[in-house]
TIRO-30673 format. One record per residue: residue in three letters; x, y, z of N, C-alpha, C in turn. Coordinates in steps of 0.2 Angstrom, whole numbers, plus 5000, padded with zeros to 4 digits. Example, Ala and Ser with C-alpha at 12.3 -4.5 7.8 and 13.67 -1.06 7.14 Angstrom:
2
ALA506649725039506249785039506649845039/SER506449895035506849955036506450005039/
***
This chain:
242
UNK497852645021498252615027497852555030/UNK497252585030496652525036496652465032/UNK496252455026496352425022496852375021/UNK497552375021498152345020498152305026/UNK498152345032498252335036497852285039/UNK497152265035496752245036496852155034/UNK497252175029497252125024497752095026/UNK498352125031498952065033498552025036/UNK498052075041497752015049497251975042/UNK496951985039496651935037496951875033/UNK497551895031497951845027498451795034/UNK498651855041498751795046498351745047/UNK497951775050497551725051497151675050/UNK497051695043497151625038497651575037/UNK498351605037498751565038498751525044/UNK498551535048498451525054498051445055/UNK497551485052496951415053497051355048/UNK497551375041497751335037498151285040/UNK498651345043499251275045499051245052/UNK498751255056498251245063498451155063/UNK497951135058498051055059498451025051/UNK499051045049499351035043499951005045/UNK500150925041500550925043501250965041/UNK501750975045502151005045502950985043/UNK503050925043503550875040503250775042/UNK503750765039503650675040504550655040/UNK504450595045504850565045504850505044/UNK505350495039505250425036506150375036/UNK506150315040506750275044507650345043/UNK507150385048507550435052507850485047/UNK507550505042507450565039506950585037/UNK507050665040506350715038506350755033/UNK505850725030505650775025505150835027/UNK505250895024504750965026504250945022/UNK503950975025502950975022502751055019/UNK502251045018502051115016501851145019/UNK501951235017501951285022501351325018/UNK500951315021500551355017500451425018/UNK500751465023500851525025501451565021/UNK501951535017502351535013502051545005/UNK502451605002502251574994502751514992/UNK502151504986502051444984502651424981/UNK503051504976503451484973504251474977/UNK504551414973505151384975505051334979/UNK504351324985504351264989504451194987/UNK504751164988504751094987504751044994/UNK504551004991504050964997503550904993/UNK503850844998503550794997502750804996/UNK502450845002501950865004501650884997/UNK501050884998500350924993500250984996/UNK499951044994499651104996498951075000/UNK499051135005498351105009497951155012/UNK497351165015497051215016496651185023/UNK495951185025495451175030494651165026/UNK494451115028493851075022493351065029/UNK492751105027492151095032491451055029/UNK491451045022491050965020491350915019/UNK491050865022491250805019491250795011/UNK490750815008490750805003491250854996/UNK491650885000492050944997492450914990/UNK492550954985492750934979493550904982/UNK493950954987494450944987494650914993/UNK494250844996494250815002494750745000/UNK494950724993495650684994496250704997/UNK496550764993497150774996497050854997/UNK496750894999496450955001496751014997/UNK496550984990496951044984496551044978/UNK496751064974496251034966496450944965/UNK497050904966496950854964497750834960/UNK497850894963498650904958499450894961/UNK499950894960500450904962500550944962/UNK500850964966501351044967501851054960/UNK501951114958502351114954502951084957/UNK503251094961504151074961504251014965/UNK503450984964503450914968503950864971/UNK504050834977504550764976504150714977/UNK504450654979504250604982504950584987/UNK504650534991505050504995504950434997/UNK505650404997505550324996505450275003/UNK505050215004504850205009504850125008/UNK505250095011505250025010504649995014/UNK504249935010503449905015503749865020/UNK503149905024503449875031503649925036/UNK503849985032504350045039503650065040/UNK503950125045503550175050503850225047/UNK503150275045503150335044502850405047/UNK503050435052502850495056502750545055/UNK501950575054501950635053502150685057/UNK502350755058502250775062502050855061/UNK501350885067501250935068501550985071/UNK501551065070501651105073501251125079/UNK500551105078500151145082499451105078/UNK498951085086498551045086498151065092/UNK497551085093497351095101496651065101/UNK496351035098495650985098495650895100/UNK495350905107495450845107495050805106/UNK494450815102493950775101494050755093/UNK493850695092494050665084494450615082/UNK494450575077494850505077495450535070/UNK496050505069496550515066496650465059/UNK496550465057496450425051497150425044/UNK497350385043497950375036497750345030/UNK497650345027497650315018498150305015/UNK498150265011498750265004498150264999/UNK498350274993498150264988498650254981/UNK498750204977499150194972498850244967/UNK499550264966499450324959499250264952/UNK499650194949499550134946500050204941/UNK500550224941501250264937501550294941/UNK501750344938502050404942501250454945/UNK501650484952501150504957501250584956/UNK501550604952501650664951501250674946/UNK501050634942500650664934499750644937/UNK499750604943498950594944498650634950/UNK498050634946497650664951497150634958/UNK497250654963497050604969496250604968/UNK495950644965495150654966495050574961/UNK495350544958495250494952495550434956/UNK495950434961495950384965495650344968/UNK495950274971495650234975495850234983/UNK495650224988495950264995495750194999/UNK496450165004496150095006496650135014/UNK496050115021496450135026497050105028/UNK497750105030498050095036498050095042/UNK497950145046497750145051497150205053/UNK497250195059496550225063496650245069/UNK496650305074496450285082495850335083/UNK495250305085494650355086494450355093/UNK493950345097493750345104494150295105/UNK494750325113495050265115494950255120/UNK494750275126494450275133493850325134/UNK493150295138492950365142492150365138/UNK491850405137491350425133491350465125/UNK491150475122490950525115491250605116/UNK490850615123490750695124491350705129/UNK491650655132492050665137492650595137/UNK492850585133493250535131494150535132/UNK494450485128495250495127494950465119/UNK495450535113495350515107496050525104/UNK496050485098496650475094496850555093/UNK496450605091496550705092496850705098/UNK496850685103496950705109497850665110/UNK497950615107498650605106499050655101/UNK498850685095499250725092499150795097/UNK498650815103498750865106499450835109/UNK499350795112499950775116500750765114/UNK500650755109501550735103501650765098/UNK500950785097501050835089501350775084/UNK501350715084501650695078501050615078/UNK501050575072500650515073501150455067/UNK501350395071501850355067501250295063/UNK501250285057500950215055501350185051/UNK501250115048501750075047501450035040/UNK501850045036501550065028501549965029/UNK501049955025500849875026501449835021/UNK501749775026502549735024502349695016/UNK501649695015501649665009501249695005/UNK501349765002501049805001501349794993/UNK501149794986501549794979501949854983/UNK502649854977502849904975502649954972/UNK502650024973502650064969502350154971/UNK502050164966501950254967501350254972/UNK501450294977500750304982500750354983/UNK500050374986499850464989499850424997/UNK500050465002499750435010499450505011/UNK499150485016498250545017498150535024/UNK498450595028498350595033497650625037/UNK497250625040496850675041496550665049/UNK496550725050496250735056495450755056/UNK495050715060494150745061494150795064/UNK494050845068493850885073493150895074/UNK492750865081492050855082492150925088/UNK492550955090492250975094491751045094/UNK491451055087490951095086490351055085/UNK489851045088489251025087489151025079/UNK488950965074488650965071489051005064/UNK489551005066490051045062490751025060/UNK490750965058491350945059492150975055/UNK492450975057493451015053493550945049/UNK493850945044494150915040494950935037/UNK495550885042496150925039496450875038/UNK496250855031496950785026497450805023/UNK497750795024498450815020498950735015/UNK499050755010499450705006500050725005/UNK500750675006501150665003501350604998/UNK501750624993502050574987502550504990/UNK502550464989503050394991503150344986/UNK503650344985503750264982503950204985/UNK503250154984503750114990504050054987/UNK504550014991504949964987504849914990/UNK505149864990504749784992504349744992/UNK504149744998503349734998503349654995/UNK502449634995502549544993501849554987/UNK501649594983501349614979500749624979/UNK500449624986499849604988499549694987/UNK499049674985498449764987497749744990/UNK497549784993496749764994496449754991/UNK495749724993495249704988494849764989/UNK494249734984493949784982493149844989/UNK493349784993493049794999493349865005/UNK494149865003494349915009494549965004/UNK494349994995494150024992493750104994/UNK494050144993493650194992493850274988/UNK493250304989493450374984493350424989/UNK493850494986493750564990493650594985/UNK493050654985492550644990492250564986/UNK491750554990491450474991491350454998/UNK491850445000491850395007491650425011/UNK491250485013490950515017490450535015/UNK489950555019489250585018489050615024/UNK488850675022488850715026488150705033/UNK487750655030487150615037487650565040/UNK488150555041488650515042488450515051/UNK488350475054488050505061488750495064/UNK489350455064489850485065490450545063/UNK489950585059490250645055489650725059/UNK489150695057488550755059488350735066/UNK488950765070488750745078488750775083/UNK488550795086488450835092488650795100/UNK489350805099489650765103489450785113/UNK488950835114488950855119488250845120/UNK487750825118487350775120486950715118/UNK486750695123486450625123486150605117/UNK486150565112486550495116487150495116/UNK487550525110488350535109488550555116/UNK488450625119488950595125488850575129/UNK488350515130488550455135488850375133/UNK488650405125489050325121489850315124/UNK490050255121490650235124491050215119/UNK490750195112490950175108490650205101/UNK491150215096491250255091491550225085/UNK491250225079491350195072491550265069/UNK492350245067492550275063492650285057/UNK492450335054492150325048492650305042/UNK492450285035492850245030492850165030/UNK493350155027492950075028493650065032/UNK493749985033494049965038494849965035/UNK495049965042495949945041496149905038/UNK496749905030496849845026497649825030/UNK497749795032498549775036498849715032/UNK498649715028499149675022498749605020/UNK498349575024498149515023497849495018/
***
């Protein structure tokens, strides 16, 4: 009985800390699609979304889309014209320290047969320190504490076609320890003026981090971080269509 009993608290609260920073659906030109539950079995879910967990090295096999690399079995996708806004949004979010970071990456087929670890990953958007200090700031975490949800606007001259987006939250607020929670969903997008980025705003997961990263291995609560004002967030730069 202890044992069982033991086993639900240890499977809640795994669930717990799973779903903690996960996105929980998206909305995309005013319909939502559910996300994945990972406190749910697996079997029957369907969702845009990838299965997803809680990633404490940068360097982690599974730091693309926080899975093996794979599609869900009963995978979708969802269609997104370049140029809309798409809204992720959380259930529960309580860390305000850390910058909020978006991806795409071209599947270059179908995005259900690819695997994201073999991918190329180019940012969308970003919000990292936005007022204040390092150790005592306003940070882009600190707006999903506030709204639970983060809107970016898939770039107007983007080719068409199969993509991952990769959402991910930092969490600095343990010294020298940083949380890593990305989550991917599938998209097809239509329009767009054919353009992709160059080989500059390029990158791989794992790859694009390293775990000497000073803006990754930081101890946000003392000097010089918590008297800095300003903070380079990590990956390479925002591509916005140009």
């Amino acid at each position: 009985m202890f044992l069982s009993a033991l086993a639900v608290v240890s499977t809640f609260l795994f669930s717990q800390v799973a779903a903690h920073g996960g996105v929980t659906s998206y909305v995309i030109d005013g319909v939502t699609y559910a996300g994945w539950q990972p406190y749910n079995s697996v079997d029957g879910q369907t969702s845009i979304e990838r299965p997803f967990s809680i990633i404490l090295s940068a360097t982690a096999s599974t730091m693309s889309c926080n899975d093996n690399g794979q599609a869900g079995a009963l995978q979708l996708s969802a269609t997104v014209a370049a140029g809309s806004q798409i809204t992720a949004k959380w259930n529960q979010w309580t860390h305000q320290e850390g910058p909020v970071t978006v991806y795409l990456a071209s599947c270059g087929g179908s995005c259900t047969s690819a695997n994201s670890n073999s991918l190329k990953w180019f940012k969308i958007a970003e919000t990292g320190l936005k007022s204040g200090t390092v150790g005592a700031g306003q940070w882009g975490n600190g707006d999903i504490v506030s709204t639970l949800s983060y809107t970016a606007t898939i770039p107007a001259a983007l080719a068409a076609g199969e993509y991952l987006i990769r959402h991910e939250l930092l969490a600095l607020h343990q010294a020298n320890t940083p949380q890593f929670y990305p989550e991917c969903a599938q998209l097809i997008v239509t329009g767009g003026q054919g353009k992709v980025p160059g080989s500059e705003y390029l990158v791989s997961f794992p790859g694009a981090y390293d775990a000497s990263d000073p803006s990754i291995n930081i101890n946000i609560y003392l000097d010089p971080a918590a008297s800095q004002t300003t903070y380079k967030v990590p990956g390479p730069a925002v591509w916005n269509g140009q």
